[in-house]
C-alpha positions in Angstrom: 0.5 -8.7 2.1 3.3 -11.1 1.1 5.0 -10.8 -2.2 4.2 -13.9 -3.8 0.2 -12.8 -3.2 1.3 -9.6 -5.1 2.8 -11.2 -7.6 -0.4 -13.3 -8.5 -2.6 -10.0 -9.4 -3.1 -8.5 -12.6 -1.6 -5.8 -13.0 -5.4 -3.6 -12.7 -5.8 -5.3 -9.7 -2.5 -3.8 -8.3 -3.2 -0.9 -9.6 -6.2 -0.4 -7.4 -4.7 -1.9 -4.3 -1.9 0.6 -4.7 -4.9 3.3 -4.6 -6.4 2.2 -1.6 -3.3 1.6 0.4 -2.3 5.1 -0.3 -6.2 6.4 0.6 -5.7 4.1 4.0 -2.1 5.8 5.0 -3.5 9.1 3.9 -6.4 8.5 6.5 -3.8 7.2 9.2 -2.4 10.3 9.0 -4.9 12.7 9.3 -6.4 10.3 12.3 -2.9 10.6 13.6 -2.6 14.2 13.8 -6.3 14.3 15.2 -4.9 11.6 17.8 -7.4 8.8 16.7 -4.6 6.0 16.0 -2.9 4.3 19.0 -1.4 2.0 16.8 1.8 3.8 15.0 2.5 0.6 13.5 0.0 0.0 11.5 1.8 3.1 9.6 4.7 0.9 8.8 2.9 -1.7 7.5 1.1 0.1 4.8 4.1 1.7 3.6 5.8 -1.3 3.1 2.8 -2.8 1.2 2.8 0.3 -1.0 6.5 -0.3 -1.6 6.0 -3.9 -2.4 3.0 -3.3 -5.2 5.5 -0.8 -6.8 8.4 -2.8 -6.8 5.8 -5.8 -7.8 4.7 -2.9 -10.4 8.2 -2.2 -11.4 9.5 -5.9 -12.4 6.4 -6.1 -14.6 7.7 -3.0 -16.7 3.9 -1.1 -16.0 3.6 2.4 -15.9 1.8 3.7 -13.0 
């Protein structure tokens, strides 16, 4: 997701992005250490997107 897209969302709705990006890398990761997941990357991504909502999260001055 881009930042300006994250910017955009109430602040429950970011809330419950966060929570399913986090469910999502925590499934990556299990599937990873099962050796399900090709795709490494896709790893990356999410964690940037978690970064993003909580910086997003951050300049809003709302608790997590």
């Amino acid at each position: 997701m881009k930042a300006k897209e994250l910017k955009n969302k109430t602040p429950d709705e970011l809330k419950q992005l966060l929570k399913e990006k986090r469910e999502k890398l925590y499934q990556f990761k299990v599937d990873l250490s099962a050796g399900k997941v090709k795709d490494i990357r896709e790893i990356r991504l999410i964690k940037k997107d978690i970064a993003r909502i909580l910086t997003i999260l951050k300049e809003k001055n709302i608790k997590i």
